[in-house]
C-alpha positions as CSV (number, residue, x, y, z in Angstrom):
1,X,0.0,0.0,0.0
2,X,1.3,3.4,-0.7
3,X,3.1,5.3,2.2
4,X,2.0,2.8,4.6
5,X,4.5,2.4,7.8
6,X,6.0,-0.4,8.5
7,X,4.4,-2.5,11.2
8,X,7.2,-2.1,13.6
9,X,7.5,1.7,13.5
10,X,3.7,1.7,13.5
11,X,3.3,-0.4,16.9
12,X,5.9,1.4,18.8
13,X,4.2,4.6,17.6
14,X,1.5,3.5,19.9
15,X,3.3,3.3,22.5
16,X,3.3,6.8,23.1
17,X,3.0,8.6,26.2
18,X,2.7,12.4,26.4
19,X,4.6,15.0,28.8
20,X,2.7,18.5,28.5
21,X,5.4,21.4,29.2
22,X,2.6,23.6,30.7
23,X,-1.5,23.8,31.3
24,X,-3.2,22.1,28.4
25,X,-6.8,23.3,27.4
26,X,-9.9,22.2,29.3
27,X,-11.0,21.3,25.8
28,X,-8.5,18.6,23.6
29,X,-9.5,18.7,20.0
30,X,-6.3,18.7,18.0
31,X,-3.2,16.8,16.8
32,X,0.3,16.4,18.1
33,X,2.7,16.8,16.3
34,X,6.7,16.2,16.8
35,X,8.8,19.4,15.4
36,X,12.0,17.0,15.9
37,X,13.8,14.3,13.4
38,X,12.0,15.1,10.1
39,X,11.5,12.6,8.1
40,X,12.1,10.1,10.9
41,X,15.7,10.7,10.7
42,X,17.7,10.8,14.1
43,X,19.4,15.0,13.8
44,X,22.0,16.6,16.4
45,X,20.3,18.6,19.5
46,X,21.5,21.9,17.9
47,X,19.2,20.7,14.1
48,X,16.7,19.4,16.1
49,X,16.0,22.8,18.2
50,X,17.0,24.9,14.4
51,X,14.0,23.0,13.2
52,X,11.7,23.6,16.0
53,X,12.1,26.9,15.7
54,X,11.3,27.4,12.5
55,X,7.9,25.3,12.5
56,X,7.2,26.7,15.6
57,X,7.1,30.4,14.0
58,X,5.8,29.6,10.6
59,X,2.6,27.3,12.5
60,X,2.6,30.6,14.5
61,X,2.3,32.7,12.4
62,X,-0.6,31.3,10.5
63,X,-2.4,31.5,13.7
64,X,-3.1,28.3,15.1
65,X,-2.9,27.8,19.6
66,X,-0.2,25.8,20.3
67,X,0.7,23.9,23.6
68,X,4.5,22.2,23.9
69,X,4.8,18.7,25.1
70,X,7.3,16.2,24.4
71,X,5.7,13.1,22.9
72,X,7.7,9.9,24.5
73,X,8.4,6.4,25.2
74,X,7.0,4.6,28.8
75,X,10.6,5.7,30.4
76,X,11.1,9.1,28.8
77,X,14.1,8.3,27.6
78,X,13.3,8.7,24.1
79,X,11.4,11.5,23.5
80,X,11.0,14.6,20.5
81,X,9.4,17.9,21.1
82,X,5.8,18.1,19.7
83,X,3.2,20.6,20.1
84,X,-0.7,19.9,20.5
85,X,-2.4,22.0,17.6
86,X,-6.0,23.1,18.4
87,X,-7.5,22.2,14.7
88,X,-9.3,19.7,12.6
89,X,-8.0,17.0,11.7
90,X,-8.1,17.7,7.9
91,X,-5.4,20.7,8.8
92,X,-3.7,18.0,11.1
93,X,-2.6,16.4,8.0
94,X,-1.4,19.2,6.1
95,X,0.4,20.7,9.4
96,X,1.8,17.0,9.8
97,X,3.1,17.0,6.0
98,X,4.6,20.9,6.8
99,X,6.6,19.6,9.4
100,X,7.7,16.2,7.5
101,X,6.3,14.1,10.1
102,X,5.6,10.1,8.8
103,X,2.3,10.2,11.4
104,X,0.4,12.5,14.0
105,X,-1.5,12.1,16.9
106,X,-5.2,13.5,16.9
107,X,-7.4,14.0,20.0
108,X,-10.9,14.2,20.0
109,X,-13.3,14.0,22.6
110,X,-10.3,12.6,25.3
111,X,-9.7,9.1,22.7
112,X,-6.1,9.1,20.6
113,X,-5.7,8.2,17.0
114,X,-2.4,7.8,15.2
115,X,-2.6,9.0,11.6
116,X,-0.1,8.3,9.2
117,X,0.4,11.6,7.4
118,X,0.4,10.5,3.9
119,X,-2.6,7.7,4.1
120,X,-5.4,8.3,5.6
121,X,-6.2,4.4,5.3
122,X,-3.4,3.6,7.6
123,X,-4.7,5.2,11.5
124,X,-5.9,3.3,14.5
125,X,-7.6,4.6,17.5
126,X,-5.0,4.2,20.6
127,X,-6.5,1.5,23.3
128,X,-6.6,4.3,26.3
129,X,-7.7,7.8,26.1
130,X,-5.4,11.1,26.1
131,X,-5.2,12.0,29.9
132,X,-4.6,8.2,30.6
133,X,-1.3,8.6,28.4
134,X,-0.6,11.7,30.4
135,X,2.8,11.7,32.8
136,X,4.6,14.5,34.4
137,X,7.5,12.4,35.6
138,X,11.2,13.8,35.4
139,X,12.8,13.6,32.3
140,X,16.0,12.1,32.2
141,X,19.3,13.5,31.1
142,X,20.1,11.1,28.1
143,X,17.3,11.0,25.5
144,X,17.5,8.5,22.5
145,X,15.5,10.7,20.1
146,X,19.1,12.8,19.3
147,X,21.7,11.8,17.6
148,X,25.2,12.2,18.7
149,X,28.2,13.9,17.0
């Protein structure tokens, strides 16, 4: 099928958890989307914050709320900084494909879909709802989601 993610990628995307950086909205209606590793390809700290900036800005500046979070494995140890989007989900998509992201996260009504950017075929609602994938433990010093020199 075309653009469809591999089944290992794809079942360790659903093993996401979610570590807000502030107060999220009383009401969730929008996607999550990482602003790190573009294309799924492991970049240095100092890429990975040059990138974040710049989607950060241009999303900015065409208006949408945005709330920071880092989106994460179980441990934290891997994690990439991703902002929740208040919008649709047919401008998740497009904001997904902006930011050269293989797959998204879209809340609606507390439940968690992954998307995959590119095929709309390929999504599956996650087994537990948003807040239940919540955490606000520590994060570690090491994380897996940069690459070293």
């Amino acid at each position: 099928m075309h653009h469809q993610i591999e089944n290992a990628l794809w079942q360790q995307y659903q093993q996401v958890w979610f570590r807000p950086c502030g107060a999220l909205p009383a009401t969730l209606c929008g996607a999550i989307i990482s602003l790190w590793n573009p294309n799924g390809v492991k970049q240095t700290q100092a890429k990975n914050r040059r990138f974040q900036h710049l989607l950060y800005q241009a999303i900015k500046r065409r208006g949408y709320q945005m709330h920071a979070m880092w989106g994460a494995s179980a441990n934290l140890d891997y994690r990439e900084f991703s902002v929740l989007i208040l919008c649709s989900e047919r401008t998740a998509a497009r904001l997904a494909a902006l930011c050269a992201q293989k797959a998204y996260y879209f809340v609606d009504s507390g439940q968690v879909w992954l998307c995959n950017t590119y095929n709309p075929q390929q999504r599956v609602e996650l087994g537990t709802s948003f807040r239940a994938r919540l955490t606000y433990d520590a994060l570690p010093n090491h994380n897996h989601a940069i690459m070293s020199r």
